[in-house]
VOPAGU-2260 file (C-alpha; in pm, 1 decimal, decimal comma):
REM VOPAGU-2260
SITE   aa  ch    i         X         Y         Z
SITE  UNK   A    0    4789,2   -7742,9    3181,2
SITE  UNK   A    1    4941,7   -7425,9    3367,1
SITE  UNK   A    2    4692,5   -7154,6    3261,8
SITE  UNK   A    3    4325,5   -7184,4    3287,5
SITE  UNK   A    4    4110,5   -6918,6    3202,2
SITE  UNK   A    5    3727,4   -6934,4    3244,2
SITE  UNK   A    6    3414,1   -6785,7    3292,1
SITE  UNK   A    7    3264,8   -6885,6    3660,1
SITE  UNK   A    8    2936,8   -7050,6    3492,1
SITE  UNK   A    9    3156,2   -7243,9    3241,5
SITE  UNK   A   10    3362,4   -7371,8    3451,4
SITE  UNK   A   11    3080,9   -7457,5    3752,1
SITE  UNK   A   12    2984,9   -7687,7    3436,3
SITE  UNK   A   13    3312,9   -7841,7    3416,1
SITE  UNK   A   14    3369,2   -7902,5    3706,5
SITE  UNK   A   15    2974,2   -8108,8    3773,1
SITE  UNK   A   16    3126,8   -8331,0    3428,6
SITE  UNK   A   17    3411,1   -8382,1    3622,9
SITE  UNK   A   18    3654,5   -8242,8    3373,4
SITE  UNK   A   19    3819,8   -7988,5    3552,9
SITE  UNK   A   20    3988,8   -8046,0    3840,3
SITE  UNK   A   21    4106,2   -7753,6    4068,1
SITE  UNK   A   22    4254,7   -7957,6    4389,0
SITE  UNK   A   23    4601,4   -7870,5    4275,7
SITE  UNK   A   24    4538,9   -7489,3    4194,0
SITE  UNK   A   25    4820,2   -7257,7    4365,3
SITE  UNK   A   26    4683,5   -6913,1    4210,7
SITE  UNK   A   27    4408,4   -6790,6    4220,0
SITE  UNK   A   28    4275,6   -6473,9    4052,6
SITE  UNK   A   29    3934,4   -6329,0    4027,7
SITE  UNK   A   30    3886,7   -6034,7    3780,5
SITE  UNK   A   31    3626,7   -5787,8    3796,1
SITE  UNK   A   32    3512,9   -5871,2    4088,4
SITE  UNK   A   33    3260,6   -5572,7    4150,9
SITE  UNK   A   34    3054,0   -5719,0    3794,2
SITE  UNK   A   35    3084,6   -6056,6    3909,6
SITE  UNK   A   36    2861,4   -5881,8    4208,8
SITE  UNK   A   37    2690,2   -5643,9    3965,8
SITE  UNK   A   38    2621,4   -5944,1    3699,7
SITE  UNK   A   39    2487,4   -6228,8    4014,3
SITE  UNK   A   40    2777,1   -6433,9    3880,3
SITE  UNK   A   41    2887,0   -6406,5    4282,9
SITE  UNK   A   42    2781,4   -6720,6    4411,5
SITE  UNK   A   43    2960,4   -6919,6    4116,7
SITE  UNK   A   44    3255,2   -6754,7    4219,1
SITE  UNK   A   45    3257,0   -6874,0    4570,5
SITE  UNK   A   46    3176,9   -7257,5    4452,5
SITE  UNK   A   47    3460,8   -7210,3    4284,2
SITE  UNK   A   48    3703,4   -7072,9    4579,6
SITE  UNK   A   49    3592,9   -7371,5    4772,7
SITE  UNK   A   50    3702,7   -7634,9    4564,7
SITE  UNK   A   51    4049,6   -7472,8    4546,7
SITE  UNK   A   52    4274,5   -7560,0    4781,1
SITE  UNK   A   53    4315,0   -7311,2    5105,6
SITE  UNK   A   54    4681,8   -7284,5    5087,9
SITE  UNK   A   55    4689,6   -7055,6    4763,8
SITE  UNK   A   56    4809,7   -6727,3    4682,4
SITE  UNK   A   57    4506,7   -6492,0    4549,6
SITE  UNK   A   58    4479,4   -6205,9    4325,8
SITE  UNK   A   59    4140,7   -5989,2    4325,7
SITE  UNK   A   60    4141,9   -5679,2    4089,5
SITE  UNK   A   61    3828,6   -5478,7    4080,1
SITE  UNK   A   62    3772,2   -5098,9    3906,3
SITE  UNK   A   63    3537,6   -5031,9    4245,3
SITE  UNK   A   64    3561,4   -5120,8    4588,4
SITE  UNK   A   65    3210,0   -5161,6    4746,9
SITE  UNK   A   66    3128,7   -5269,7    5044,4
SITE  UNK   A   67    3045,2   -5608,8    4894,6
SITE  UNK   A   68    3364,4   -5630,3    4725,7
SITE  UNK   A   69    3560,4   -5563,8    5037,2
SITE  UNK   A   70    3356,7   -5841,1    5217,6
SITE  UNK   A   71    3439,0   -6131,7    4949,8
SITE  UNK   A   72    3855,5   -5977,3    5057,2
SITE  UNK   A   73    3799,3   -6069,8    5380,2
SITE  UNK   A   74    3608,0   -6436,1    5308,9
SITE  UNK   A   75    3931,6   -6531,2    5073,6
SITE  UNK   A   76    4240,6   -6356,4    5134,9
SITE  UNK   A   77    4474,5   -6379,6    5440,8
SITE  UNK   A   78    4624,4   -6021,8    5570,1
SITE  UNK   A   79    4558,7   -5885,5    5219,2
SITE  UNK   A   80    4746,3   -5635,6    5077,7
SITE  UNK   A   81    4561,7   -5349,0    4868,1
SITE  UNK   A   82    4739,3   -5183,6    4568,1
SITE  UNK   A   83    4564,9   -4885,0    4411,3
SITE  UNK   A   84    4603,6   -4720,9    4103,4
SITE  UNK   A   85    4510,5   -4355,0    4075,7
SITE  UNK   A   86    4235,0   -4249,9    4377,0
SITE  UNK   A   87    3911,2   -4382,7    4351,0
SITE  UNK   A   88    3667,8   -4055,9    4379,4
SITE  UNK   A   89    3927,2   -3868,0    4126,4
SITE  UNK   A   90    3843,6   -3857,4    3778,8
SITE  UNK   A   91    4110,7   -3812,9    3486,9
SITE  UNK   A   92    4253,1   -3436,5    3519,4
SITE  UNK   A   93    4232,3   -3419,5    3193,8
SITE  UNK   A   94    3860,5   -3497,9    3124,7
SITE  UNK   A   95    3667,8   -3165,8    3154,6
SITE  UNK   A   96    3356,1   -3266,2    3307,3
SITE  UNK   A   97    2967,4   -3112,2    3171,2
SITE  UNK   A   98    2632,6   -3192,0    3375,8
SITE  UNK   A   99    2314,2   -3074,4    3153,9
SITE  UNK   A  100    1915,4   -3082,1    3237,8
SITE  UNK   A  101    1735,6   -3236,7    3011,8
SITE  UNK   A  102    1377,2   -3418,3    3024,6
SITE  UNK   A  103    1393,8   -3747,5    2958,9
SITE  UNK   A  104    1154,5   -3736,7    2675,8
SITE  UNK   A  105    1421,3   -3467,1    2531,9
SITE  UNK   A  106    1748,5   -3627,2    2577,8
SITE  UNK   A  107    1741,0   -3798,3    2250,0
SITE  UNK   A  108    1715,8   -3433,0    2052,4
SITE  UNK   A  109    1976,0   -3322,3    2292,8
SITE  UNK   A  110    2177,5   -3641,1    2184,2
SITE  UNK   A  111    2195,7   -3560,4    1828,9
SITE  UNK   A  112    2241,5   -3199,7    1878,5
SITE  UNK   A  113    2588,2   -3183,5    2104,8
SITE  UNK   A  114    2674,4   -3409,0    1850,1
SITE  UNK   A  115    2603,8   -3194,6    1563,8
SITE  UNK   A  116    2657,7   -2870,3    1733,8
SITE  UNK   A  117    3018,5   -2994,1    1879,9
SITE  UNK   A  118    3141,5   -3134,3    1574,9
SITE  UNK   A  119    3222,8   -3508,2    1770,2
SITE  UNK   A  120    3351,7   -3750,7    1563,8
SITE  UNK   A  121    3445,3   -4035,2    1815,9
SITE  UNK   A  122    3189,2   -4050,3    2076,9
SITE  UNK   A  123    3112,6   -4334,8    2343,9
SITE  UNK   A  124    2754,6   -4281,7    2475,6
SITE  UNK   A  125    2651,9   -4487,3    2791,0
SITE  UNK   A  126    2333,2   -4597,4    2851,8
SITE  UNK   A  127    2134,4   -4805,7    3121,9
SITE  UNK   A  128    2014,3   -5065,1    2964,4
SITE  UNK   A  129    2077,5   -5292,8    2655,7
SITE  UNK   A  130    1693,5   -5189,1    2540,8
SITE  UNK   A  131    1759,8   -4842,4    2583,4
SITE  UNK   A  132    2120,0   -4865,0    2408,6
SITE  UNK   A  133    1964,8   -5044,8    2105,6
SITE  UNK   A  134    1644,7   -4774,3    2130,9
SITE  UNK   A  135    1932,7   -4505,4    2111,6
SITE  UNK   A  136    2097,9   -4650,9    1845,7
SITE  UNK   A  137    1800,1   -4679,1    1601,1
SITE  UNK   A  138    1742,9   -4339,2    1648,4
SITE  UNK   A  139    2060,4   -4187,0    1565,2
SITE  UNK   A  140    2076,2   -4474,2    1282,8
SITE  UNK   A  141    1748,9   -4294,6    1120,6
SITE  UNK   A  142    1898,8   -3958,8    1193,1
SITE  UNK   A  143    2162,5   -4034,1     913,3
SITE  UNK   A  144    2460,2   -4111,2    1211,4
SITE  UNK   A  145    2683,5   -4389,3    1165,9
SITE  UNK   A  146    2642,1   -4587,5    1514,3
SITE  UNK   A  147    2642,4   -4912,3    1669,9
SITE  UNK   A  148    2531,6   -5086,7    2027,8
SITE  UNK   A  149    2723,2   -5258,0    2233,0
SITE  UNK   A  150    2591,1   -5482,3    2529,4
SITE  UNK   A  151    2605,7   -5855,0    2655,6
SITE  UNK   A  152    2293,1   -5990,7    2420,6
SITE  UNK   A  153    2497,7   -5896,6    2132,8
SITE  UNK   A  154    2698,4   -6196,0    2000,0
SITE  UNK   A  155    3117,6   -6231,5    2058,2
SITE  UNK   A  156    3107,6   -6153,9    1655,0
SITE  UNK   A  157    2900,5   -5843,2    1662,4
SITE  UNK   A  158    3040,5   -5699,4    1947,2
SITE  UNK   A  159    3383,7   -5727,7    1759,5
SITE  UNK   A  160    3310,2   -5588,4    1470,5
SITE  UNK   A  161    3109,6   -5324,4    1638,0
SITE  UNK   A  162    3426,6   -5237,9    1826,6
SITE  UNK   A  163    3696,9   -5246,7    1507,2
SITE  UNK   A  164    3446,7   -5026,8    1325,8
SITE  UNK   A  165    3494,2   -4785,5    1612,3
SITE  UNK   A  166    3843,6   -4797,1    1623,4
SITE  UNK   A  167    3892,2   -4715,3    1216,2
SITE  UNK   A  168    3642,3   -4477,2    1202,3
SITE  UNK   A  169    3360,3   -4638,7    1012,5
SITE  UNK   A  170    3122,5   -4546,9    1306,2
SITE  UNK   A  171    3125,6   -4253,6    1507,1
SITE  UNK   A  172    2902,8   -4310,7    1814,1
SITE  UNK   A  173    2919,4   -4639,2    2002,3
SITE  UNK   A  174    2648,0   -4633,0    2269,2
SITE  UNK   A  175    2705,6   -4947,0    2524,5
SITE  UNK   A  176    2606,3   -5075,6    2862,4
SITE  UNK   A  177    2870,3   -5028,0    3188,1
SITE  UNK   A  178    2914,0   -5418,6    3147,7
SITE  UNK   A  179    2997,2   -5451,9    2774,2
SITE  UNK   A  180    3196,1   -5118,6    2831,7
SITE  UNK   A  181    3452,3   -5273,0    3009,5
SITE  UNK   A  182    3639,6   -5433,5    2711,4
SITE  UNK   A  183    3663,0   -5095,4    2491,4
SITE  UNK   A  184    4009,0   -5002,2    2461,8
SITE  UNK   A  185    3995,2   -4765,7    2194,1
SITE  UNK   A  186    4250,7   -4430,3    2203,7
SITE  UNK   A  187    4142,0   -4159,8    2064,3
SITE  UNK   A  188    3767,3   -4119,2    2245,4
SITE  UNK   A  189    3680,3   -3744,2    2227,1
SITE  UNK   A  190    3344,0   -3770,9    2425,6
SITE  UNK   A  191    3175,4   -3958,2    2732,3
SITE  UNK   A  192    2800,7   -3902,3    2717,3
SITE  UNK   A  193    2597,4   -4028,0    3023,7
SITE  UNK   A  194    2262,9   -4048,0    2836,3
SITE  UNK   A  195    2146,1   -4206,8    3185,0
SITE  UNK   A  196    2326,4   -4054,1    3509,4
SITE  UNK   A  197    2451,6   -4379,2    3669,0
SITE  UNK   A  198    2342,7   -4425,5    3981,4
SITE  UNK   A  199    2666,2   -4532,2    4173,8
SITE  UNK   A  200    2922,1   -4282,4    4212,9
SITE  UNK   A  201    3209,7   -4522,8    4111,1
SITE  UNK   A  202    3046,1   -4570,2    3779,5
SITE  UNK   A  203    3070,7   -4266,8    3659,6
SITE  UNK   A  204    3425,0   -4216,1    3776,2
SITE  UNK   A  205    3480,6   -4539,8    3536,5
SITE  UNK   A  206    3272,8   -4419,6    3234,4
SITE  UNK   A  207    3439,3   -4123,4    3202,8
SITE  UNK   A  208    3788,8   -4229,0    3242,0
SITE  UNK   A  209    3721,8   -4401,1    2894,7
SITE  UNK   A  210    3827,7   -4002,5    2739,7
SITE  UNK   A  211    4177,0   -3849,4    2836,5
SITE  UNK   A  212    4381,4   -4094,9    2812,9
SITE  UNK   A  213    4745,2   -4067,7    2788,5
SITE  UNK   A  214    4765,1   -3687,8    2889,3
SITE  UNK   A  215    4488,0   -3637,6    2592,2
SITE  UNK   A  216    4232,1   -3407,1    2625,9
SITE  UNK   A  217    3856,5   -3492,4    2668,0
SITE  UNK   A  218    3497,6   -3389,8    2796,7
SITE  UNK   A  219    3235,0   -3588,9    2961,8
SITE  UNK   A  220    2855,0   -3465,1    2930,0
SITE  UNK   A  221    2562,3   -3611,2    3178,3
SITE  UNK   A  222    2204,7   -3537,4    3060,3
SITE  UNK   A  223    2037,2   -3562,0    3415,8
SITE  UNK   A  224    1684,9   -3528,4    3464,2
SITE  UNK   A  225    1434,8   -3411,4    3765,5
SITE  UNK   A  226    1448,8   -3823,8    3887,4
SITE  UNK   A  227    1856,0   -3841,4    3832,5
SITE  UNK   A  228    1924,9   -3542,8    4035,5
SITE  UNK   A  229    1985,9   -3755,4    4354,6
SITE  UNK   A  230    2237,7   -3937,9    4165,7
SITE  UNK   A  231    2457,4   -3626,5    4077,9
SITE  UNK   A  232    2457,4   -3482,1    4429,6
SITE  UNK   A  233    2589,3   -3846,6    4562,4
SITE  UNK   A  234    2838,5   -3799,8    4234,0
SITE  UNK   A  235    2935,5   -3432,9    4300,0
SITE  UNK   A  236    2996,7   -3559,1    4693,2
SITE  UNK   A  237    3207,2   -3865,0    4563,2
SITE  UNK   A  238    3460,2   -3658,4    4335,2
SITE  UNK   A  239    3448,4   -3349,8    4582,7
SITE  UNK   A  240    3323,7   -3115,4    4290,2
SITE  UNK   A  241    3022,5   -2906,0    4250,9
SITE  UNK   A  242    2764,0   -3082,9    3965,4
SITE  UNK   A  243    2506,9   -2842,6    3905,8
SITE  UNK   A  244    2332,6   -2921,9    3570,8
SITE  UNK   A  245    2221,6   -2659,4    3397,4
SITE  UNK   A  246    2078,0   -2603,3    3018,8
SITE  UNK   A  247    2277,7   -2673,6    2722,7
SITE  UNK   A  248    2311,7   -2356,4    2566,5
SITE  UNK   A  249    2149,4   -2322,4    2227,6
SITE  UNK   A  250    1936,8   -2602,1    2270,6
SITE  UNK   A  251    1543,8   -2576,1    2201,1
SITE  UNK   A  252    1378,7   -2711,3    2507,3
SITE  UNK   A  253    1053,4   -2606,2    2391,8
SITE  UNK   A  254    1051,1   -2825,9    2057,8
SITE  UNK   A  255     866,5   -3171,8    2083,4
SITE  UNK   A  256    1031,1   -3468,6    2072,2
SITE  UNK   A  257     911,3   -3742,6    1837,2
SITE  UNK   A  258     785,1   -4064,9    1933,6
SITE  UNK   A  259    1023,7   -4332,7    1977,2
SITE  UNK   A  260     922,4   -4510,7    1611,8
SITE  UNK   A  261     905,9   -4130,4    1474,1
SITE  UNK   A  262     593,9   -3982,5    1319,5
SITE  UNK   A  263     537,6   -4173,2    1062,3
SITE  UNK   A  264     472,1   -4468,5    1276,9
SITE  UNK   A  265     236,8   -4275,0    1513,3
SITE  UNK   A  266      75,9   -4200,6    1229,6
SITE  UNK   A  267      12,0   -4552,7    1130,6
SITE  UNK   A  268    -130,4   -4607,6    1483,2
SITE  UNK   A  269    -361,3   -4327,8    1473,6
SITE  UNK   A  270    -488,6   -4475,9    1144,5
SITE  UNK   A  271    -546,2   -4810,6    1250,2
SITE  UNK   A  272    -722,5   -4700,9    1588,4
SITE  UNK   A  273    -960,1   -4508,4    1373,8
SITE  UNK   A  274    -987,6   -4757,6    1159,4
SITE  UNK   A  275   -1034,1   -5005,5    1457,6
SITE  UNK   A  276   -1336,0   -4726,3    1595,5
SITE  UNK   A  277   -1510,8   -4728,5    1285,6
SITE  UNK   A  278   -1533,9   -5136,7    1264,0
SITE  UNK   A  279   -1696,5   -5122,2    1630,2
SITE  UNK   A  280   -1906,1   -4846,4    1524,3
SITE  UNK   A  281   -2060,4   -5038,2    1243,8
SITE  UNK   A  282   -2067,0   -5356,4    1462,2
SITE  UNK   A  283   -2272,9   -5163,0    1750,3
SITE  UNK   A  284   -2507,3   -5002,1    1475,7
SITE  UNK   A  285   -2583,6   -5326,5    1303,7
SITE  UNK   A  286   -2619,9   -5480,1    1655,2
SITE  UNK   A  287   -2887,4   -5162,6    1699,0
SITE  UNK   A  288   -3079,4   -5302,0    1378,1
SITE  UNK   A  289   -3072,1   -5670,1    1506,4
SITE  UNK   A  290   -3229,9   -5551,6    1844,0
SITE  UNK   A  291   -3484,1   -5309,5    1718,9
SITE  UNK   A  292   -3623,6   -5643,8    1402,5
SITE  UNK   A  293   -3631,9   -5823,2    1754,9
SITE  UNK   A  294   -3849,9   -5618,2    1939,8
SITE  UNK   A  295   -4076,8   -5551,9    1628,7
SITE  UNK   A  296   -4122,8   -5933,6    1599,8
SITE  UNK   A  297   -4462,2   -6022,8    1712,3
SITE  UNK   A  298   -4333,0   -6404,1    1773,6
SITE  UNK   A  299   -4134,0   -6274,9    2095,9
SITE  UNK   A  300   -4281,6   -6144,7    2382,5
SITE  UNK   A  301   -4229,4   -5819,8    2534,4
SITE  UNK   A  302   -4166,0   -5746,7    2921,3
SITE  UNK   A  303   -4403,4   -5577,9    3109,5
SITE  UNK   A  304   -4807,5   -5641,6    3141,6
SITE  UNK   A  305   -4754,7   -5866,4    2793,0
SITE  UNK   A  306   -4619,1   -6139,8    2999,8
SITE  UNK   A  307   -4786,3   -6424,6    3019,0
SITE  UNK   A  308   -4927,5   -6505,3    3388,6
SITE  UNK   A  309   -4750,6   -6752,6    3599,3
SITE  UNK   A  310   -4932,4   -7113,0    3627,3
SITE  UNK   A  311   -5110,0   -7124,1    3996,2
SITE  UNK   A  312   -5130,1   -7509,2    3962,7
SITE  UNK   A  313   -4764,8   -7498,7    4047,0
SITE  UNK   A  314   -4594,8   -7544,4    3725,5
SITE  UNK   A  315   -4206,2   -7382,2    3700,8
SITE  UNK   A  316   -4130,9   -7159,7    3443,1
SITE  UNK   A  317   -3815,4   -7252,0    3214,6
SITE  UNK   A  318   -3650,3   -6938,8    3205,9
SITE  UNK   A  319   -3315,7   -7025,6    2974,2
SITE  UNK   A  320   -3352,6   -7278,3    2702,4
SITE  UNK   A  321   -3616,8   -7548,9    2630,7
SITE  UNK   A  322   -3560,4   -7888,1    2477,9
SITE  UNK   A  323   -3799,9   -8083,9    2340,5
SITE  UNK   A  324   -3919,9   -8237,6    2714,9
SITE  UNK   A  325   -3883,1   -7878,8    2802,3
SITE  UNK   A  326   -4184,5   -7787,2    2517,0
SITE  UNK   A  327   -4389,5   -8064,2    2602,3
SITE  UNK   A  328   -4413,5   -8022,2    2957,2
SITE  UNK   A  329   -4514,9   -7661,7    2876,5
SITE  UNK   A  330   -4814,8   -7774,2    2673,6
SITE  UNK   A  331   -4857,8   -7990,3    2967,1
SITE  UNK   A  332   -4909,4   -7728,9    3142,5
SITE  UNK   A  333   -5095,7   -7514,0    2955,7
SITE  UNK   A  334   -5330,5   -7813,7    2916,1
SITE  UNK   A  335   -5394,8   -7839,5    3298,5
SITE  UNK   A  336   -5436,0   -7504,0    3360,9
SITE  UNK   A  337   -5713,2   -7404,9    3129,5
């Protein structure tokens, strides 16, 4: 074998059955380094370095350089050599870039109105997290929009055909994680929307580069709300640009935003919890009628002065439940005592 290719927890297991061997390695190269970081797939990585030999040439590509990244340099690489490709704070040229304020109850109506009100026909919306991308998704799916998520819980299959559906048209809006984002290669992408502002500055430099490609023109639009606003000043810092967010023009802040199953469903709810409130109604009033056919049973004795007098010849009262030696010793009692 010349070439092998793995994932770092696939091969940690081949290497534990003994199957691969990597004492005779003479390249090494580690992709994506900053998501083997971002992913926890780090430590794998260095078991991995360690079983290959020290005298090795190494190759580390990463779309970010953090601090972390830079650190792992150092740890495997002697005098390295960095190569970059484009600078790292500037965004595509070409990619006109929007910030917009937007509650984050609203951004979902704001969503599916840029997209109505802009015409887009081949949109990449990012999200934050694979809940929130399939949340989005169902959404725009009852909305009428032909859409599909794309994130690492989706099987090698789905994620596929998610993406060739994309590419021919058959969907319009592909909303996907940064991690599952970083195998779309599709040409054509008219729109970036940050549904979530990412929090690292790097990020969104990465997101957005997805539109504008080969001298083509493209926008990116942020939806930022009151608890992303840190996040844009670090971005506006990063890129050297101002990134004041501002209303989307024609937009109807004001309007309320349905639920995130839609009315119908809250309806359902509102139903059953009444429905729910009425059962425990009837429960406490026929618990009512039990109590009051209790009190008015003259077999039962009431509190207060109807309460029979302790014995003085020392007897104990059974307070709880009595058996039958709990009966007779009563009458025993009551025998002594008169």
């Amino acid at each position: 074998m010349d070439v092998l290719v793995a994932t770092p927890g696939r091969l940690i297991d081949l290497m534990q059955r003994k199957v691969a061997d990597l004492s005779h390695v003479e390249v090494l190269v580690v992709d994506e380094a900053d998501r083997m970081f971002d992913m926890g797939f780090i430590t794998d990585v260095r078991k991995i370095i360690a079983r290959v030999p020290g005298k090795r040439q190494s190759f580390l590509f990463s779309a970010t350089m953090s601090k972390e990244v830079l650190q792992l340099v150092r740890d495997i690489q002697k005098d390295p050599q960095l190569i970059e490709v484009g600078a790292r704070n500037n965004p595509v040229e070409s990619v006109t870039q929007h910030f917009y304020s937007c509650p984050s109850q609203s951004k979902t109506r704001l969503l599916l109105h840029v997209i109505e009100a802009e015409k887009m026909d081949c949109v990449l919306v990012f999200s934050r997290t694979k809940h929130g991308a399939d949340k989005i998704a169902k959404q725009l799916l009852r909305k009428g929009l032909k859409c599909a998520a794309l994130h690492s819980n989706k099987t090698q299959s789905q994620r596929q055909r998610s993406l060739a559906d994309f590419k021919n048209g058959v969907i319009t809006v592909l909303i996907a994680t940064d991690i599952a984002a970083r195998g779309i290669d599709v040409e054509g992408i008219s729109h970036v929307i940050n549904f979530d502002t990412p929090r690292f500055a790097e990020d969104y430099v990465h997101r957005i580069g997805r539109t504008g490609r080969a001298s083509a023109k493209g926008d990116s639009l942020t939806f930022v709300s009151n608890d992303e606003r840190e996040f844009v000043h670090k971005i506006g810092k990063f890129i050297g640009k101002r990134t004041d967010a501002k209303p989307y023009a024609g937009f109807d802040y004001s309007a309320p935003s349905p639920g995130p199953e839609g009315d119908s469903d809250r309806k359902d709810d509102g139903n059953r919890r009444h429905h729910a409130g009425s059962h425990r109604t009837e429960r406490s009033e026929s618990s009512s009628h039990r109590t009051e056919r209790s009190e008015s049973g003259s077999h039962r004795p009431e509190s207060g002065s109807h309460r029979p007098e302790r014995p003085e010849s020392g007897g104990r009262w059974k307070k709880k439940r009595f058996g039958a030696a709990g009966r007779k010793n009563v009458q025993r009692q009551s025998k002594s005592h008169t």
